[in-house]
N, C-alpha and C positions, 0 to 999 in steps of 0.2 A: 432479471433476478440473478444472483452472485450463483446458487447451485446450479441454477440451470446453464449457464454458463460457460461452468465450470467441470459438469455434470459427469464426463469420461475419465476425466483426473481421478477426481474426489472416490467416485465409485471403484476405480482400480486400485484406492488404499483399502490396508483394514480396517476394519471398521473401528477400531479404537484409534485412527491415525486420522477419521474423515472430520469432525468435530475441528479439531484441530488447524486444520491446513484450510478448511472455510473458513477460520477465526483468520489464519494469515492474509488469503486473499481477500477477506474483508479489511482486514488494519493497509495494506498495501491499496484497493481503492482506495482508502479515506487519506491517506497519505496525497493520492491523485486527486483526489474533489477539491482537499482540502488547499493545495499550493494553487489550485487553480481560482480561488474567491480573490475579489476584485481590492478586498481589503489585503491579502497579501501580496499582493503584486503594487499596491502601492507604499507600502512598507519597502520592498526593494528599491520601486522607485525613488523614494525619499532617501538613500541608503540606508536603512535601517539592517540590522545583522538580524534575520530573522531565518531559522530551521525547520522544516519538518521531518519529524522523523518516524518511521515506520518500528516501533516495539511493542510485543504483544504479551500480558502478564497470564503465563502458564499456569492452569489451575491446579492443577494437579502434582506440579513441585514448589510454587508460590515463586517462581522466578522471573524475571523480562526476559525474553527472547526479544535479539538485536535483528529483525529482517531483512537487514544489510540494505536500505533504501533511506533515502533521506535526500533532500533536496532543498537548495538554500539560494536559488537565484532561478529568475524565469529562464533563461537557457536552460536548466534540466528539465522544467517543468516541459519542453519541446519533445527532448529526449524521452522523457519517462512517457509520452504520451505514443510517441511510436513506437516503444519497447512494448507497449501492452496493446496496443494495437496490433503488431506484429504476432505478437503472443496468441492473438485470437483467431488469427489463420490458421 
């Protein structure tokens, strides 16, 4: 589970900042589940120009927020996997 997880982060925001920064680290896993599907890995392999990207629509001023993540070839998908790995240490 993403809160549990995430649990000591989340809870040392304020509480109008926690909603929030779950909705990020949920757009950022799906960013990670999503490059990892066996259909986009063979879109690269065919070289197909295919993106993912991590932006999340803030409700509360109706805008995208850029999560500055995105990945467009299986080498980041390498990368992003032990950056968030890492991250959980």
């Amino acid at each position: 589970d993403l809160y549990i997880a995430n649990q000591k982060e989340i809870d040392s925001l304020p509480e109008s900042d926690r909603v929030d920064r779950l909705g990020e680290l949920n757009v950022i896993q799906g960013v990670n589940t999503v490059s990892k599907l066996p259909v986009v890995h063979e879109a690269w392999k065919d070289g197909r120009e295919l993106y993912v990207h991590g932006w999340m629509l803030q409700l509360h001023t109706g805008l995208l927020k850029d999560l500055d993540i995105s990945v467009s070839g299986p080498k980041q998908v390498d990368s992003l996997y032990k950056l968030n790995a890492a991250a959980d240490h």
